[in-house]
C-alpha positions in Angstrom: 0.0 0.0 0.0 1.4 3.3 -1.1 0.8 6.5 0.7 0.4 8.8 -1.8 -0.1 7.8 -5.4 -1.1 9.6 -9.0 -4.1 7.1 -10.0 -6.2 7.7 -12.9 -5.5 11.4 -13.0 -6.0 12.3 -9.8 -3.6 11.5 -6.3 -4.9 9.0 -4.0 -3.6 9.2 -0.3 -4.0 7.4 2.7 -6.2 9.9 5.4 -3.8 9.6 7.9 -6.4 11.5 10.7 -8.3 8.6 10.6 -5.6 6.0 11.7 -5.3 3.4 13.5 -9.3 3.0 13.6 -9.8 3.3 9.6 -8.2 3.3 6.9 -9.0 5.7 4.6 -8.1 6.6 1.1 -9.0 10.1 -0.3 -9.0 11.3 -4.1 -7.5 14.8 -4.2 -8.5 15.9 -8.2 -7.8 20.2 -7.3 -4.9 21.6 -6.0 -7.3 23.5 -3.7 -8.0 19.7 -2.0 -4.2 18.6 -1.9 -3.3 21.9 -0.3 -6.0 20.9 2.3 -5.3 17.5 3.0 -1.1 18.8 3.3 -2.2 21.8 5.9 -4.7 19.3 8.1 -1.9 16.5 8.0 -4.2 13.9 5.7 -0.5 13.5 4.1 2.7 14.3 6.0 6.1 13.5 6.8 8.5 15.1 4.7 9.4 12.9 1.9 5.6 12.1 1.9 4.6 16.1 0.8 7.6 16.8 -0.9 5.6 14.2 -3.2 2.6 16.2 -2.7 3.8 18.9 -3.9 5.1 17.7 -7.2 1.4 16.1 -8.1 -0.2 19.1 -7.1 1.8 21.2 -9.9 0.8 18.3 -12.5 -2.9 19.2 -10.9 -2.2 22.8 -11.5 -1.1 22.3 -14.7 -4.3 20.6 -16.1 -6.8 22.4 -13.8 -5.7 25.9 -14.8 -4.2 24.9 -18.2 -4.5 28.6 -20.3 -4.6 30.6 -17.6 -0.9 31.5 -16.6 -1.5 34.4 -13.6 -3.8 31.5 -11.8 -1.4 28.8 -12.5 1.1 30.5 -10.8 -0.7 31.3 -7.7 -1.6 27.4 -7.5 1.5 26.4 -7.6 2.8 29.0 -4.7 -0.2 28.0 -2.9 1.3 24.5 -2.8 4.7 25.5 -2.3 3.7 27.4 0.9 1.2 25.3 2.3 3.5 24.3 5.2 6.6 25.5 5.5 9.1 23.9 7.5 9.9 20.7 6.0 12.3 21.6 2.9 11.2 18.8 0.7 7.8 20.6 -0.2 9.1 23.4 -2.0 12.1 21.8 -3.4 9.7 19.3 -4.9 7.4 21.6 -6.3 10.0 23.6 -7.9 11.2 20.9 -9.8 8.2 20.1 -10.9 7.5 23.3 -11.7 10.4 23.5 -14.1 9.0 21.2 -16.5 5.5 23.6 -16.9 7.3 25.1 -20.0 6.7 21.9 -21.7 3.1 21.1 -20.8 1.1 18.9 -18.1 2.3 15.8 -19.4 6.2 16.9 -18.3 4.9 18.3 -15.4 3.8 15.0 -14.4 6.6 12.5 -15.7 8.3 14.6 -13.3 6.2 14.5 -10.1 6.5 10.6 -11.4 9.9 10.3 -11.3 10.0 11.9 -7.8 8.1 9.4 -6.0 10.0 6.8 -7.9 12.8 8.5 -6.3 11.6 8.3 -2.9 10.7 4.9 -2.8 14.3 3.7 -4.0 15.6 5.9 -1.5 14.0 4.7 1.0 15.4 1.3 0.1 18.2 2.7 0.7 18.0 4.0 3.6 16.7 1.0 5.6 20.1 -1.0 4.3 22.7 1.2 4.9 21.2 2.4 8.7 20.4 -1.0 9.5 24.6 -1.0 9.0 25.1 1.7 11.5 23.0 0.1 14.1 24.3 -2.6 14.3 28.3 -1.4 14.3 26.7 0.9 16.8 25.0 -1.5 18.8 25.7 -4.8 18.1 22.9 -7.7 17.6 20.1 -7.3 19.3 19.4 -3.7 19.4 16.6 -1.8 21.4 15.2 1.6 19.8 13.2 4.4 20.5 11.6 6.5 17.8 9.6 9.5 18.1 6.8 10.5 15.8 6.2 8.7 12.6 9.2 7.9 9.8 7.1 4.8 7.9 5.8 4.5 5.0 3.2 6.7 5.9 5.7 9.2 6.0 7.4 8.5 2.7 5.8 6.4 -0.1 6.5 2.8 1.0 9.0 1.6 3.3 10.0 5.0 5.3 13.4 6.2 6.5 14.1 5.8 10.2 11.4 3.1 10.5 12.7 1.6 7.5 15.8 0.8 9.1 14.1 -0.6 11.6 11.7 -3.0 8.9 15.6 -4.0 7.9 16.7 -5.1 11.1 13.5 -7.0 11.8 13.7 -9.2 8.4 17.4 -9.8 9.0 16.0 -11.3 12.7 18.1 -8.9 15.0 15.5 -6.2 16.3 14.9 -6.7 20.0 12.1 -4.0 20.0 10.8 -0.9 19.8 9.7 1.9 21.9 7.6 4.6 20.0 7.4 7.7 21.7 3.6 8.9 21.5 4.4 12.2 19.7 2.1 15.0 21.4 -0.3 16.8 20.3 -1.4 14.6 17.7 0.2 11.2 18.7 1.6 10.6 15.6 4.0 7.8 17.3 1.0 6.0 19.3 -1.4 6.1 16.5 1.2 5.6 13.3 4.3 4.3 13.9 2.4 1.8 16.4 0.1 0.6 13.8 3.1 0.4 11.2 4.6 -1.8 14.0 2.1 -3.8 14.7 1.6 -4.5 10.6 5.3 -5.4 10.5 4.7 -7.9 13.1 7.5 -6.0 15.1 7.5 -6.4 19.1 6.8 -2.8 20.3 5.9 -0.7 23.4 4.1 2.8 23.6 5.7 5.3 25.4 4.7 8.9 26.8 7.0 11.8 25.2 8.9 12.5 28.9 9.3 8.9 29.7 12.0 8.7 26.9 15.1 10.3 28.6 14.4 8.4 31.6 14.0 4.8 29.5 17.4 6.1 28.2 18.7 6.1 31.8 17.5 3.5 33.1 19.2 0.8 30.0 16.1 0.2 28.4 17.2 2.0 25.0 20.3 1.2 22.7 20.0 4.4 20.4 17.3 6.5 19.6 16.5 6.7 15.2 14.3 9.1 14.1 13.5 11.5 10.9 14.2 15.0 9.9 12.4 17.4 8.1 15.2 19.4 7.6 19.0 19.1 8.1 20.7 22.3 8.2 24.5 23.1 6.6 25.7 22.2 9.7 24.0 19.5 10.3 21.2 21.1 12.7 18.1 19.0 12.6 14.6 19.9 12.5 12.3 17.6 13.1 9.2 17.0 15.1 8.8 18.6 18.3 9.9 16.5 21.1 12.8 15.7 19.3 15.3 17.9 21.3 14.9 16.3 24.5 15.1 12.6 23.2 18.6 14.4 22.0 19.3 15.3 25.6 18.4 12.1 27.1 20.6 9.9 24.4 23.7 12.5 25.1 23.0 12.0 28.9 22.6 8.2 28.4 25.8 7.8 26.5 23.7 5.9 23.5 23.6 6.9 19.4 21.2 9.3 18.2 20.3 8.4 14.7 18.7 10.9 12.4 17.4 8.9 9.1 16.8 11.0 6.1 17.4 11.0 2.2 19.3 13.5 0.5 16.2 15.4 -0.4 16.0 16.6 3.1 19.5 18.1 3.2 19.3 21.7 2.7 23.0 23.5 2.4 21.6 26.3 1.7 20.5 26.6 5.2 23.3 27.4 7.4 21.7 26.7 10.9 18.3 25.8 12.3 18.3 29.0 13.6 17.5 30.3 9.7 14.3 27.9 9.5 10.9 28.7 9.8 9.3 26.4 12.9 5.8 26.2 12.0 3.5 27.2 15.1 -0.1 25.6 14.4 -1.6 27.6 16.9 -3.5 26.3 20.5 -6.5 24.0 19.5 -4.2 21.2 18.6 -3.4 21.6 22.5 -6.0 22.8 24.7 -8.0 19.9 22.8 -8.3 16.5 21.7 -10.8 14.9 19.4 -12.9 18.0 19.9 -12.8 17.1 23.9 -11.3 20.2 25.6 -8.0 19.2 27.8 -7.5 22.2 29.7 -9.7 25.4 31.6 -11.6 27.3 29.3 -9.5 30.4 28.1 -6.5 27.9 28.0 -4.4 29.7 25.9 -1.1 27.2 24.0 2.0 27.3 22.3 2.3 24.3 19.7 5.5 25.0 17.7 5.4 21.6 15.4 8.7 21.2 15.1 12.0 21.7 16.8 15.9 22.1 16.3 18.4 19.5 17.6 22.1 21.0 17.3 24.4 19.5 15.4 26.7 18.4 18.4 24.0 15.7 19.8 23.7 14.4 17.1 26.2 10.8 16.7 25.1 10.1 12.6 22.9 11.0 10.1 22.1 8.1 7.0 20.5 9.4 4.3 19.8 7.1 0.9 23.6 8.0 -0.6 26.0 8.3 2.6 26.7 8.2 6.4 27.8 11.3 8.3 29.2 10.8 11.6 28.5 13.9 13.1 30.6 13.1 16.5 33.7 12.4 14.3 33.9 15.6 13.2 32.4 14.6 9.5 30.3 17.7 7.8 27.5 18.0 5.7 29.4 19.2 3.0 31.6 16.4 3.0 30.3 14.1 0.4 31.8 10.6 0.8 29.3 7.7 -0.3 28.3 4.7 1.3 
């Protein structure tokens, strides 16, 4: 099962608001409803829009085909519709590139992106299934926070899709997925991706991590990135940070699985990004059940930076970086 898909002229993805309890597939045929579905989370994880974003230029190009000023404004409405993660708008603009040569190259090229992805994340689940276990040994226990999967790609994932590795080569221990507040993308995503995989896991509250970490239950910590700064900064998913923290305190890996796609050099730091704040009702709330006193007021930045010195090793689909050997992102030596 893909996540996102271009079938029959329009893109199919997986509602991912309605996991675990039903699974969901939605038909997105305007660039008005893929813009939707990217700012309300229906698709996300970075690889996963930057894919989004490339079909919904080969929308725009048929929908306002003739009409260049509104054409243009579709595609920057898709380009902008979240605007942390860096694969979005490097995606569309590809994409983009090819309007000079009609709908038809538009697409081929939002085609060839998710081809892309899913290769990568091939990848990705071989060569940081490698760093695991030269890190860790056999048997390895890891925590992950939010949700790397396939839901969160196209198939396979990055950080999970190491983990997928390790499990079919019979070597994962376990897994502890950290819930992911507000919107427990760990306890209702990567848990059902788990659980699918037939992979032995156990939920755990966002704080509990650190104190797993200290108390030997965790080997290294794997997650995502959304984006990975010039100096090897790493935004990700809020909550992230203090899983950093705990590993450095711990004396355990932390693991940031991503493809190339989600290096940005032309960011220096993750001081220069943009952290999406998606304002209080994701917080003082919870299935429409308010969670706090009426008047609650929030802050719900989505995403957060992790510096570049807790950080042991990023994998993406081409190479290994290890960060705490001194190793930059500007280095390029392939795996």
């Amino acid at each position: 099962m893909r996540t996102i898909d271009w079938v029959d002229g329009v893109v199919e993805i997986i509602d991912q608001t309605a996991l675990p309890d039903v699974t969901r597939v939605l038909r997105l045929s305007t660039v008005e409803e893929l813009v939707a579905a990217v700012r309300r989370l229906a698709v996300r994880g970075a690889p996963a829009i930057g894919v989004a974003g490339a079909f919904g230029v080969a929308l725009a190009a048929r929908q306002f085909a003739g009409d260049p000023d509104a054409l243009a404004a579709a595609v920057d409405l898709v380009r902008t519709a979240r605007p942390t993660a860096v694969n979005l708008a490097r995606c569309v603009d590809r994409a983009a590139a090819r309007l000079p040569e009609g709908s038809d190259a538009v697409l081929a090229e939002a085609l060839r992106i998710r081809d892309e992805e899913v290769d990568s994340a091939d990848r990705m689940g071989r060569l940081g299934a490698d760093v695991v276990t030269s890190l860790c040994g056999e048997r390895p226990r890891l925590l992950t926070h939010c949700n790397t999967g396939a839901l969160a790609t196209v198939t396979g994932g990055t950080a999970l899709a190491v983990a997928f590795e390790l499990h079919r080569r019979g070597v994962l221990a376990g897994m502890i997925a950290s819930e992911t507040r507000p919107l427990l993308q760990g306890a209702r995503l990567t848990a059902w991706e788990l659980d699918r995989a037939g992979i032995p896991y156990r939920v755990a509250v966002d704080g509990a991590g650190p104190f797993l970490m200290a108390r030997g239950e965790v080997d290294a910590v794997i997650l995502g990135a959304d984006r990975i700064c010039a100096n090897g900064d790493v935004v990700n998913k809020v909550g992230t940070y203090a899983h950093a923290l705990g590993a450095r305190a711990a004396g355990i890996p932390f693991l940031v699985v991503a493809p190339e796609s989600t290096v940005d050099l032309d960011t220096p730091s993750g001081d220069a990004v943009e952290i999406e704040d998606r304002g209080p009702a994701e917080v003082v709330s919870f299935h429409g059940v308010a969670s706090v006193p009426a008047g609650a007021d929030a802050v719900n930045p989505a995403f957060d930076v992790t510096p570049h010195s807790l950080v042991t090793a990023i994998v993406t689909d081409r190479r290994v970086i290890r960060l705490d050997k001194g190793e930059t992102m500007g280095s390029y030596r392939s795996a």
